[in-house]
N, C-alpha and C positions, 0 to 999 in steps of 0.2 A: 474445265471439268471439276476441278475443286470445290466452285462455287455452288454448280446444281448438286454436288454432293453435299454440303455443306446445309444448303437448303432443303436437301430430301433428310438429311438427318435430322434438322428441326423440327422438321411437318411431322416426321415418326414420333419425336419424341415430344412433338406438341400434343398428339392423338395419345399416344399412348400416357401422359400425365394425367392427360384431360380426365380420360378416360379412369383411371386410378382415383383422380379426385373427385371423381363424381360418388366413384364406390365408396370410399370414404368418407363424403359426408351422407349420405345414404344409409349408412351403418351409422352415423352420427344421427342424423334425425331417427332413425329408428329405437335405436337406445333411448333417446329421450323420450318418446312417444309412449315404449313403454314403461319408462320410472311415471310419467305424468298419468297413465289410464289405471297404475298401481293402487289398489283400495287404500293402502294408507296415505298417498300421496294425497287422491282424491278424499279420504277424511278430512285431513288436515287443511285442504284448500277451503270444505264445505266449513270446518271452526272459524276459521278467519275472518272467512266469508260474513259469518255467524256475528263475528266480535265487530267488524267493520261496519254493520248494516246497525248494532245496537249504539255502537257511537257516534255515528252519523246523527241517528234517533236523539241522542240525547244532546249534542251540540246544536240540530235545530230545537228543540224544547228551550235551551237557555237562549239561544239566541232570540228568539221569540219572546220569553220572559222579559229578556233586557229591551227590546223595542217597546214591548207593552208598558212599562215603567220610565223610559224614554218619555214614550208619547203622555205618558200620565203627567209626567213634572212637567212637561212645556203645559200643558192642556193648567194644571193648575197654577202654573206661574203668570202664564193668559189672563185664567182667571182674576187671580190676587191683582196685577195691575190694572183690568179692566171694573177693576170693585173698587180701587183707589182713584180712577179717573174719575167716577160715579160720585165717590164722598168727596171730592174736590183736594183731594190731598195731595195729589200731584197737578201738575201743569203740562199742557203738553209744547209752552217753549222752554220749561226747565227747569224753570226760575223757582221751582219751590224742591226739586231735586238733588238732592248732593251727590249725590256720586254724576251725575253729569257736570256739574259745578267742579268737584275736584279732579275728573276726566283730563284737563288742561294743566 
């Protein structure tokens, strides 16, 4: 007898916590729901919103810049060794190169 007492007291006071903590986070979510639908909350999200979409902006503009000047220095360093193969001033086994020479 103790036992299914013991076990009908649980089951009550599982229903009945349950039940309590549903109401409470219930009241929880709702509280939030309303601070977050609050005109100045929603201001404040749209500024942000605002400052994050213009730095975004401008970290791809640099980032872009630094590719494009990237790509320029290889493009003219291509160049300049392919204008030195041309005038014969370099080798392509080395042999007229120093910095492959002192490489080793």
């Amino acid at each position: 007898m103790g036992k299914i007492s013991f076990l009908a007291g649980l089951g009550v006071g599982y229903v009945l916590g349950t039940r309590a903590g549903r109401e409470r986070f219930e009241q929880i979510v709702g509280k939030a729901r309303q601070v977050w639908e609050s005109p100045t909350v929603q201001e404040a999200a749209g500024v942000v919103q605002a400052q994050a979409t213009k730095a975004a902006e401008t970290v791809q503009d640099q980032a872009t810049k630094l590719y494009d000047q990237g790509k320029k220095a290889v493009n003219e360093k291509l160049h300049r060794e392919d204008a030195k193969e041309l005038d014969g001033t370099t080798s392509t086994s080395g042999q007229n190169n120093k910095h492959t020479a002192n490489a080793y």
